[in-house]
C-alpha atoms as an extended CHARMM CRD file, in Angstrom:
* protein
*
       106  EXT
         1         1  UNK       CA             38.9790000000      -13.7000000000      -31.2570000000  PROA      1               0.0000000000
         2         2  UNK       CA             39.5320000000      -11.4780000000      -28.4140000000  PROA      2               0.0000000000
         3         3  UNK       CA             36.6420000000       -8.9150000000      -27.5230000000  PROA      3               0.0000000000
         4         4  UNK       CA             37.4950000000       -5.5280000000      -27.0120000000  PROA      4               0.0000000000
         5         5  UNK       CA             36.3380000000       -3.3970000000      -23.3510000000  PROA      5               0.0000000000
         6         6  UNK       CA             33.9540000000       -1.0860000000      -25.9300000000  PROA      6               0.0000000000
         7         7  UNK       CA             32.5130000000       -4.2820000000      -27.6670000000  PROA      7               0.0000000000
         8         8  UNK       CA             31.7940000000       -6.2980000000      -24.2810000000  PROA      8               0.0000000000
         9         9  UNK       CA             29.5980000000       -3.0710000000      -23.0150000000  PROA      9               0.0000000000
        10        10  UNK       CA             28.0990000000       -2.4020000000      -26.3250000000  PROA      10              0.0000000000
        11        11  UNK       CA             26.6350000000       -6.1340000000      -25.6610000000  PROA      11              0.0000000000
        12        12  UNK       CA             25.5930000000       -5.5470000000      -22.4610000000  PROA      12              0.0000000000
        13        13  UNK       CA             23.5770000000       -2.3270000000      -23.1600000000  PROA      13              0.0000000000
        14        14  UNK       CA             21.8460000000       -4.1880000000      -25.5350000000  PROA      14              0.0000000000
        15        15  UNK       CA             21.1910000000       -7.2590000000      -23.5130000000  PROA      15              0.0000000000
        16        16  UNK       CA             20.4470000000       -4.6070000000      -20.8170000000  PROA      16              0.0000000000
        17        17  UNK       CA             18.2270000000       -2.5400000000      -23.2300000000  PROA      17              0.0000000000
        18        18  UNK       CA             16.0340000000       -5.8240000000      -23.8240000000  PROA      18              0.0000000000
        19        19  UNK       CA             16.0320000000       -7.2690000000      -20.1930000000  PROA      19              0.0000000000
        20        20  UNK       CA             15.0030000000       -4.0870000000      -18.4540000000  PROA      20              0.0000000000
        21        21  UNK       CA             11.5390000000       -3.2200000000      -20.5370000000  PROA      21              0.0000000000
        22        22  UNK       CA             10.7180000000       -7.0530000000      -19.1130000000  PROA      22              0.0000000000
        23        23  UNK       CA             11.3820000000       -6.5410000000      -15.7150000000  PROA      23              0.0000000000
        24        24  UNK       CA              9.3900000000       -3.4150000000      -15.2790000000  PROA      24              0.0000000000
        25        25  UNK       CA              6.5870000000       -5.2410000000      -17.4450000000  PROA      25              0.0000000000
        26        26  UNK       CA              6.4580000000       -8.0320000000      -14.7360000000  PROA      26              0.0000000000
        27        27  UNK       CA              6.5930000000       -5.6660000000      -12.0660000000  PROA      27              0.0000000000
        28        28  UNK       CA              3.4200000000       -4.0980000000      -13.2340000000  PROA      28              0.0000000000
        29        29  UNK       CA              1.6190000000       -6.9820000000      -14.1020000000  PROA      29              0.0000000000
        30        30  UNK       CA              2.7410000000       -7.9110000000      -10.1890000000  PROA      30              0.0000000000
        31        31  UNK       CA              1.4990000000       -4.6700000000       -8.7120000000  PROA      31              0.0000000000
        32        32  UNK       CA             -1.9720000000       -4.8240000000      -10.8960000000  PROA      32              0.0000000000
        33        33  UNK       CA             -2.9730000000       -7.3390000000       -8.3450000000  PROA      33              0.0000000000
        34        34  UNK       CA             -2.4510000000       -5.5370000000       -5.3190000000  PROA      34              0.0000000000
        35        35  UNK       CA             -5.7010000000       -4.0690000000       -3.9910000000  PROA      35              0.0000000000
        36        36  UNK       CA             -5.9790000000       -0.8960000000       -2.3780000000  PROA      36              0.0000000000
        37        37  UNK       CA             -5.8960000000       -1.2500000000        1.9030000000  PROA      37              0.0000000000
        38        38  UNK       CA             -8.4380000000        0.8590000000        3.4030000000  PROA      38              0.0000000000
        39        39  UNK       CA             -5.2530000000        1.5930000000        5.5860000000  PROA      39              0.0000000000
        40        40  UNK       CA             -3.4980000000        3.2890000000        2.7830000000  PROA      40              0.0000000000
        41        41  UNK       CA             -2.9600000000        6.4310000000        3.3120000000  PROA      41              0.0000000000
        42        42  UNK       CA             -4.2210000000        8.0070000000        0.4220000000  PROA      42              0.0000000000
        43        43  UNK       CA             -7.1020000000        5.8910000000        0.5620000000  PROA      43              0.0000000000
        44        44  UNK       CA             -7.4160000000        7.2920000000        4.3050000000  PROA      44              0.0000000000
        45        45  UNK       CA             -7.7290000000       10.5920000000        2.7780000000  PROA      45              0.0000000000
        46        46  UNK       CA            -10.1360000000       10.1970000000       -0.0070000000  PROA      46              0.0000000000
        47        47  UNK       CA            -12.3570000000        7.9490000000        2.8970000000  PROA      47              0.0000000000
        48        48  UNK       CA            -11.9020000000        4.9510000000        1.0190000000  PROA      48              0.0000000000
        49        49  UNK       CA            -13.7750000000        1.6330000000        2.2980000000  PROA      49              0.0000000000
        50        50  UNK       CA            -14.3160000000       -1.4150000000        0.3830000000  PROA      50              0.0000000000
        51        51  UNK       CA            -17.8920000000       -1.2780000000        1.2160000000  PROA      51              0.0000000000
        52        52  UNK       CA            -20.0770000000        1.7940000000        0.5060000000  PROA      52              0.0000000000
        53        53  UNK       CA            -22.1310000000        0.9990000000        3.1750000000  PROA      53              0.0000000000
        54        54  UNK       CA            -19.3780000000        1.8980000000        5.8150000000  PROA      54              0.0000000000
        55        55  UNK       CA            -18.8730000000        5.0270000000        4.0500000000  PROA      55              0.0000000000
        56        56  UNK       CA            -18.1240000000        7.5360000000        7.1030000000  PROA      56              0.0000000000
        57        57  UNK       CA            -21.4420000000        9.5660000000        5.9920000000  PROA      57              0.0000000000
        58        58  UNK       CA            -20.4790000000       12.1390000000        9.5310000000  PROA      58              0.0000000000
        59        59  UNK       CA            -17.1340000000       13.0710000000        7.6180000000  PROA      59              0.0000000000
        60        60  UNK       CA            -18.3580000000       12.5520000000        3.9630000000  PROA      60              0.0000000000
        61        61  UNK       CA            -21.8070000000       14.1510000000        3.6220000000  PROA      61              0.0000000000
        62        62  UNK       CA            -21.4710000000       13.9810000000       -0.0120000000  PROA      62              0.0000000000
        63        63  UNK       CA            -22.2250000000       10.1910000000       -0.1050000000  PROA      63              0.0000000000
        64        64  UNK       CA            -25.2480000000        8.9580000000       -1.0880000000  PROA      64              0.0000000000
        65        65  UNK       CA            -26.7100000000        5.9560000000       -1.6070000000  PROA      65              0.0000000000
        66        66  UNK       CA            -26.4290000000        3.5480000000       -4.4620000000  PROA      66              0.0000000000
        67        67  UNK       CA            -22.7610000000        5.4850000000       -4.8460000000  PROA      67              0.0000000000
        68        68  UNK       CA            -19.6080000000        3.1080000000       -5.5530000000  PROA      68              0.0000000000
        69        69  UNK       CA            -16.8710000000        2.5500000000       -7.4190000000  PROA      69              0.0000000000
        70        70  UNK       CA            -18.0900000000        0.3050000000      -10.0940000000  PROA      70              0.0000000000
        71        71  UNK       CA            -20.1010000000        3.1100000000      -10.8840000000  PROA      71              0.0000000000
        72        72  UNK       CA            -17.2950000000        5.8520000000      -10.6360000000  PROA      72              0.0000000000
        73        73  UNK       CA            -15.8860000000        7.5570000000      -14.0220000000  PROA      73              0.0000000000
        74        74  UNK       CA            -12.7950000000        6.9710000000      -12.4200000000  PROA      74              0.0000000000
        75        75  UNK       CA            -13.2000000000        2.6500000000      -12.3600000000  PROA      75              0.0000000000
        76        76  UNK       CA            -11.4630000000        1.4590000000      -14.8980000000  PROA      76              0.0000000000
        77        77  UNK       CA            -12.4840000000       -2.2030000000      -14.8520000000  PROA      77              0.0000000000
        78        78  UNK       CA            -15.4280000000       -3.6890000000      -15.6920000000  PROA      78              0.0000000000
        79        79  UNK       CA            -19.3160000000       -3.7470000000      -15.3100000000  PROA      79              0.0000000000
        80        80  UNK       CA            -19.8530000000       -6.5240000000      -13.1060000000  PROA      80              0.0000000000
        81        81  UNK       CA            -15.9020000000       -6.8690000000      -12.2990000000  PROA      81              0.0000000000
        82        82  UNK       CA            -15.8850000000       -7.3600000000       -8.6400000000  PROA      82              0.0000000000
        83        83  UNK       CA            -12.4250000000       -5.3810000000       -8.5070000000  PROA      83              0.0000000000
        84        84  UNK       CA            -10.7540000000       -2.7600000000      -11.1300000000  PROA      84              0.0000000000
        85        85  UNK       CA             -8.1050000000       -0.3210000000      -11.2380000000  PROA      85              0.0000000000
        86        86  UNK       CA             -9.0680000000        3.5140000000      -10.1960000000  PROA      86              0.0000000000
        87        87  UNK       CA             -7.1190000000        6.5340000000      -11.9090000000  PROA      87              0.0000000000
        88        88  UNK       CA             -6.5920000000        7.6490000000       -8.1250000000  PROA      88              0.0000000000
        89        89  UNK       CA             -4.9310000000        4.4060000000       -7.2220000000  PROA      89              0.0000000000
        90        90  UNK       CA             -2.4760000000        4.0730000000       -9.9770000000  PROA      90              0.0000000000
        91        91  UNK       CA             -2.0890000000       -0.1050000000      -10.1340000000  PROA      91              0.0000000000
        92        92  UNK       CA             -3.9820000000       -0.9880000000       -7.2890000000  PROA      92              0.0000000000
        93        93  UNK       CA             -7.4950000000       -2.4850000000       -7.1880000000  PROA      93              0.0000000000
        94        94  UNK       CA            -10.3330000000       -0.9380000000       -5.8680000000  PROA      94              0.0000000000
        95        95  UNK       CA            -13.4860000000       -2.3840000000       -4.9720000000  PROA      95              0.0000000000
        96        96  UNK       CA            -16.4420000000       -2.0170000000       -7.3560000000  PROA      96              0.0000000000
        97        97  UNK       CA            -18.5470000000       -1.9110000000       -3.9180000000  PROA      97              0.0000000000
        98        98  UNK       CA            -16.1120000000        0.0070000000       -2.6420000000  PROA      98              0.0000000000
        99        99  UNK       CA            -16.9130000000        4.4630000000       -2.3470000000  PROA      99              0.0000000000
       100       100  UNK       CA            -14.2320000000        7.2950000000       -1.7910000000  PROA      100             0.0000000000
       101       101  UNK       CA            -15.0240000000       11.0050000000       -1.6540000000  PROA      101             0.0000000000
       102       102  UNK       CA            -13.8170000000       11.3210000000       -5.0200000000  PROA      102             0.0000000000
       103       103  UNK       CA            -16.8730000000        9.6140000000       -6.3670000000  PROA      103             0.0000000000
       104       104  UNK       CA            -17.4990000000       11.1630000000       -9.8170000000  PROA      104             0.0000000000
       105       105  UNK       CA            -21.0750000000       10.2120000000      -11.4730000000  PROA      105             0.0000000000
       106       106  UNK       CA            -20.1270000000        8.4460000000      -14.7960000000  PROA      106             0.0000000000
């Protein structure tokens, strides 16, 4: 039986329509374990450190103590995870000892 041009891509886009939701899945799950680098630069911006306790207080006088992410309305993990995912951050980790200026009393 000899496959015609239209039936050989109407199998591809649905092979293709099956592999790609996979791929991207993976590539999530892959990026959820990346944790946020102090170096980042939108972490750079916000002041983020992985430590409140090195929060630049001189540049952030908003900090204060006891302030950190696990206790953030923006963490998304956990209580008592020692890393979760931060609305700011999209997939990347954040500390939950961590502190940005974006700290938001939950």
């Amino acid at each position: 039986m000899k496959t015609s041009r239209r039936q050989f891509l109407g199998h591809v886009m649905v092979v293709s329509a099956g592999v790609a939701p996979a791929l991207l899945l993976s590539r999530n799950a892959l990026a959820a374990d990346e944790k946020v680098s102090e170096s980042d630069p939108t972490a750079k911006s916000l002041g983020y450190v992985e430590d409140a306790a090195r929060a630049d207080k001189a540049r952030f006088p908003i900090y204060a103590a006891g302030q950190s992410c696990g206790t953030c309305s923006l963490f998304q993990g956990k209580s008592g995870d020692a890393w979760g995912s931060c609305v700011l951050f999209g997939t990347k980790l954040v500390a939950s000892g961590g502190w940005c200026s974006s700290y938001t009393n939950s």
